[in-house]
VOGUMAR-791732 format. One record per residue (C-alpha): residue in three letters; x, y negated, z negated. Coordinates in steps of 0.1 Angstrom, whole numbers, padded with zeros to 4 digits, always signed. Example, Ala and Ser with C-alpha at 12.3 -4.5 7.8 and 13.67 -1.06 7.14 Angstrom:
<recs>
ALA+0123+0045-0078 SER+0137+0011-0071 
</recs>
This chain:
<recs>
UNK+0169-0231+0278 UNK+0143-0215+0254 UNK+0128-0180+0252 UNK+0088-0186+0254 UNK+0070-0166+0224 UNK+0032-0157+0220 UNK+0024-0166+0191 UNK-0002-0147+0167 UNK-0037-0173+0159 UNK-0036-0173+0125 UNK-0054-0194+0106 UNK-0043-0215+0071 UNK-0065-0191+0053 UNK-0052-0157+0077 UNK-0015-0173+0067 UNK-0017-0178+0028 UNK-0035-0147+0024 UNK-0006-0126+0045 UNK+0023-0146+0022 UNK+0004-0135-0009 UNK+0001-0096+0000 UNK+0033-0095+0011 UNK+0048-0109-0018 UNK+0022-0086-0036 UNK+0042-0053-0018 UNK+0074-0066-0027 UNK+0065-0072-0059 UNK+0055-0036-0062 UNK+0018-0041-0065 UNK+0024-0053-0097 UNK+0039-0022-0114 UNK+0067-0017-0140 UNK+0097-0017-0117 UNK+0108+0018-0133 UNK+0076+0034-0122 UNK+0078+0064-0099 UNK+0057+0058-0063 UNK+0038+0080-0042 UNK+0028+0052-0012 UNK+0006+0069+0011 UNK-0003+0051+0046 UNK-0031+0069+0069 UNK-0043+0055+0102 UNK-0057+0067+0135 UNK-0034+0080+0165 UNK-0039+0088+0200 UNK-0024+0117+0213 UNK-0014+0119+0251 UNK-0008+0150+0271 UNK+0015+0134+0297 UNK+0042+0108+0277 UNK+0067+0097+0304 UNK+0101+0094+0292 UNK+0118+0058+0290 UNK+0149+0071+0289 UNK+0151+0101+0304 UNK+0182+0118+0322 UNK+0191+0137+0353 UNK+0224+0160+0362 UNK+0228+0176+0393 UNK+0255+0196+0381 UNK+0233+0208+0352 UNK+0208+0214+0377 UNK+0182+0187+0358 UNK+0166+0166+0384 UNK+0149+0133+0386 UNK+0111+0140+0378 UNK+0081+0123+0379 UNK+0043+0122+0373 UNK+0015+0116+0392 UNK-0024+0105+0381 UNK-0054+0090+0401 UNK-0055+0065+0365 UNK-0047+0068+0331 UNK-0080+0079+0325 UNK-0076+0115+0339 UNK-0046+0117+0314 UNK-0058+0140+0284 UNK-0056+0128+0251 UNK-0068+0133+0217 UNK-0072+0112+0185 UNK-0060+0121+0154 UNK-0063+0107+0116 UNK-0032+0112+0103 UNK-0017+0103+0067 UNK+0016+0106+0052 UNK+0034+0098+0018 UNK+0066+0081+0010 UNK+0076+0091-0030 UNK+0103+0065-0043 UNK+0121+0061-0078 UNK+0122+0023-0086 UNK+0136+0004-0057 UNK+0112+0015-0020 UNK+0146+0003-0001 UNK+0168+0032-0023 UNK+0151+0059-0003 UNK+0127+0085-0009 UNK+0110+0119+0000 UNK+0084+0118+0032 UNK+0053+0139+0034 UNK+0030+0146+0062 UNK-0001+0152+0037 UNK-0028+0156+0061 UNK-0035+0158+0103 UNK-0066+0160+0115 UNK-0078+0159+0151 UNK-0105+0138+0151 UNK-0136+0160+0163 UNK-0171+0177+0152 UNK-0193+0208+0160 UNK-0219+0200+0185 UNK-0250+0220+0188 UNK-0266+0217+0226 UNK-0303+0219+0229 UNK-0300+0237+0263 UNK-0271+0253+0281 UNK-0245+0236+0296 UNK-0232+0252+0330 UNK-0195+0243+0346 UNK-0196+0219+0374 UNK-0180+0222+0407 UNK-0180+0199+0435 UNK-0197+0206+0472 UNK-0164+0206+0497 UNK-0187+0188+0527 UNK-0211+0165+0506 UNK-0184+0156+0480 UNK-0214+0163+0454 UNK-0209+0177+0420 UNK-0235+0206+0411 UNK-0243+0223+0380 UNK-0267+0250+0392 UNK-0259+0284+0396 UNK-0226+0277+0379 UNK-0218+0304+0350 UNK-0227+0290+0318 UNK-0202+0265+0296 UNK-0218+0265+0262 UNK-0247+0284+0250 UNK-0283+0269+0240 UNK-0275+0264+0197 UNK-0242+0277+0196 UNK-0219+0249+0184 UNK-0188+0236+0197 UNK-0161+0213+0191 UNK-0157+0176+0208 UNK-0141+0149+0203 UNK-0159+0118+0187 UNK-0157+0087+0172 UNK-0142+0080+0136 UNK-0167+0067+0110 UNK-0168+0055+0074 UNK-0194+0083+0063 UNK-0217+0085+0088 UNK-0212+0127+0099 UNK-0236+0116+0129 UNK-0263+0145+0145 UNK-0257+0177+0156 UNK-0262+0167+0196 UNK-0243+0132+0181 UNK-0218+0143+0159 UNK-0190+0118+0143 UNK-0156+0122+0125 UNK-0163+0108+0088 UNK-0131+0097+0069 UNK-0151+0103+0037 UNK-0155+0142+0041 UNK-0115+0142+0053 UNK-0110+0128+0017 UNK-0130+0144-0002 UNK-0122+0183+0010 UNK-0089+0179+0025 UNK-0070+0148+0013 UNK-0076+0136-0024 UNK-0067+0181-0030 UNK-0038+0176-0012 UNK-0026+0144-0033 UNK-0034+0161-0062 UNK-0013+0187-0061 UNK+0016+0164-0049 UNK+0017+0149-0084 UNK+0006+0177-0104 UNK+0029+0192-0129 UNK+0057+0209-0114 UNK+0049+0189-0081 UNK+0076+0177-0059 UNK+0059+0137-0070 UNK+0051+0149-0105 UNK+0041+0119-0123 UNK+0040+0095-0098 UNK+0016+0063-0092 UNK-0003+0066-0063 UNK-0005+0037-0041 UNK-0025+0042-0010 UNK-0028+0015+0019 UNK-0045+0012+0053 UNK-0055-0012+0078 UNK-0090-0034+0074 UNK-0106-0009+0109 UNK-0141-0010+0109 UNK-0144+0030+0093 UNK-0121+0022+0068 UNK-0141-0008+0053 UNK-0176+0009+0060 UNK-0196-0002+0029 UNK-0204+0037+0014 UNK-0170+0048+0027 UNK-0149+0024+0010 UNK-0170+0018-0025 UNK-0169+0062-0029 UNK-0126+0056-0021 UNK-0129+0029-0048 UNK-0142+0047-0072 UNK-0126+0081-0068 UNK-0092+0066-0071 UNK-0104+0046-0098 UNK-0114+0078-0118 UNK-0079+0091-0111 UNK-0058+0059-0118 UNK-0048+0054-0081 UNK-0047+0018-0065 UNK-0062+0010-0034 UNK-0043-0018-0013 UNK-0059-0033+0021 UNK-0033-0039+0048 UNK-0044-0069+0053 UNK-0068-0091+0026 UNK-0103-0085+0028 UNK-0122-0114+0052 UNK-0103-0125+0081 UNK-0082-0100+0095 UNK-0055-0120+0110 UNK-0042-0103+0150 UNK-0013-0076+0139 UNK-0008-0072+0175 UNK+0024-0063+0184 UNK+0024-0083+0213 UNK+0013-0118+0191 UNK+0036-0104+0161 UNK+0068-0095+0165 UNK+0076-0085+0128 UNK+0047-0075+0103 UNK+0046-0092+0077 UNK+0038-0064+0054 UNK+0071-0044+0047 UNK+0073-0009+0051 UNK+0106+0011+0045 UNK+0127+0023+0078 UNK+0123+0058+0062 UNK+0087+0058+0060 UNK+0086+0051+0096 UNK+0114+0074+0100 UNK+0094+0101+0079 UNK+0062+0096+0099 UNK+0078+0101+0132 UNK+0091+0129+0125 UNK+0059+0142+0109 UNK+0038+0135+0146 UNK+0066+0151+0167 UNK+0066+0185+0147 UNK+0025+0184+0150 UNK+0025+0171+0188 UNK+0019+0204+0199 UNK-0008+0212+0184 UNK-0037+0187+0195 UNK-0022+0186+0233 UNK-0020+0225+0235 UNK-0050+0225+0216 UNK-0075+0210+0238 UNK-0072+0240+0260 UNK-0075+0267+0235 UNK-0103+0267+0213 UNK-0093+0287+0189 UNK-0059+0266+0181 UNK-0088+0237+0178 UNK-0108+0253+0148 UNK-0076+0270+0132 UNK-0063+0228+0139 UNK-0092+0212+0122 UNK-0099+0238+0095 UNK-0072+0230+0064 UNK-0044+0203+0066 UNK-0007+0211+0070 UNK+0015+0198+0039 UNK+0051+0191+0054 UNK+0079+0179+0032 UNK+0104+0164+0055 UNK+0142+0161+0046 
</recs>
């Protein structure tokens, strides 16, 4: 008897170069062992509005029943994206424990401008047909307002096209907030800042990632790829059933906690638009115990 595996397709290349950035994190990224740490991690996160519960409990005496949820398909299940990045401050040794932060969430969405005005739609009860005319109006003719969109590199998109640039997240939001982490009198005062992220197409965009360069260049800060530049090997979890780039249990631990304080606010959110501009307009620093 044998438990069948899947098992990831990397390549000779994909393998070396995973060995040698591994071995480059444990190593800590080359650093004097003594050095103080500020490892940030950001990434993109989908955000559902109905999560069923895997293990979830009923008690009749308590008067808690056995629930359940219903949906046509998982695409009438609301969700919303959002960039999130968080910061683990160590001493010398990552697996000694640290501090976690929750340095910046941002829903990922723009201000659209519509060229004409956009009416609710309702649906004929005998033809089945859905109708916009006559409807009372949704969103004014040049008046913007917020969607959802896609996540670039730099590209802010148009105002009838508008996109979520990581670059303008850094450059108002983020790189302030980091600053002021390991300021004098900061709670990392002093510390090296290492920051690391996945090889996504926005966060290797050409523009996007040679401005990232060289701001943290100018401040001293190291940028580290997830994964090598090149081939990305899969990091699937399906196809890889432990990464092979470490990460402490408390980081994760950290950042969990971090997204189930903020849930609230991009589900609740999405039907309230003034918890959507209060959301998006300044980031929340969180220092988690």
């Amino acid at each position: 008897m044998y438990e069948k595996n899947i098992k990831p397709g990397l390549t000779a290349a994909n393998r070396e170069k995973q060995v040698t950035f591994a071995k480059h994190v444990h190593n800590k990224w080359g650093l004097d062992p003594a050095t103080k740490v500020l490892w940030i991690m950001s990434d993109e996160k989908w955000f559902h509005a109905m999560v069923p519960r895997s293990n979830a409990k009923a008690c009749e005496e308590l008067g808690i029943g056995v629930k359940s949820y219903s949906a046509h398909h998982k695409r009438h299940i609301t969700k919303v994206m959002a960039h999130c990045t968080v910061g683990y401050c160590f001493d010398e040794n990552v697996e000694d424990g640290g501090s976690g932060y929750l340095i910046g969430l941002h829903r990922c969405a723009a201000y659209k401008v519509p060229l004409r005005n956009v009416h609710f739609s309702s649906k004929d009860p005998e033809t089945g047909r859905t109708t916009f005319k006559g409807n009372p109006i949704k969103h004014h003719k040049g008046q913007p307002y917020l969607v959802d969109c896609n996540v670039t590199g730099s590209n802010p998109g148009t105002p009838t096209a508008p996109c979520f640039p990581l670059k303008g997240v850094w450059e108002h939001s983020l790189i302030p907030c980091v600053e002021a982490l390991i300021a004098v009198g900061g709670p990392c005062e002093g510390a090296q800042v290492v920051f690391q992220e996945d090889n996504a197409g926005p966060h290797i965009e050409g523009i996007y990632r040679d401005w990232m360069n060289a701001e943290f260049a100018r401040r001293n800060w190291m940028v580290e790829l997830q994964a090598p530049q090149g081939e990305s090997p899969p990091t699937s979890p399906t196809t890889l059933r432990m990464p092979i780039t470490p990460a402490p249990p408390l980081y994760h631990l950290h950042l969990l906690q971090a997204l189930t304080r903020m849930y609230w606010t991009y589900t609740c959110s999405r039907r309230c638009p003034t918890g959507i501009q209060s959301s998006c307009s300044y980031t929340m620093t969180l220092r988690l115990p």
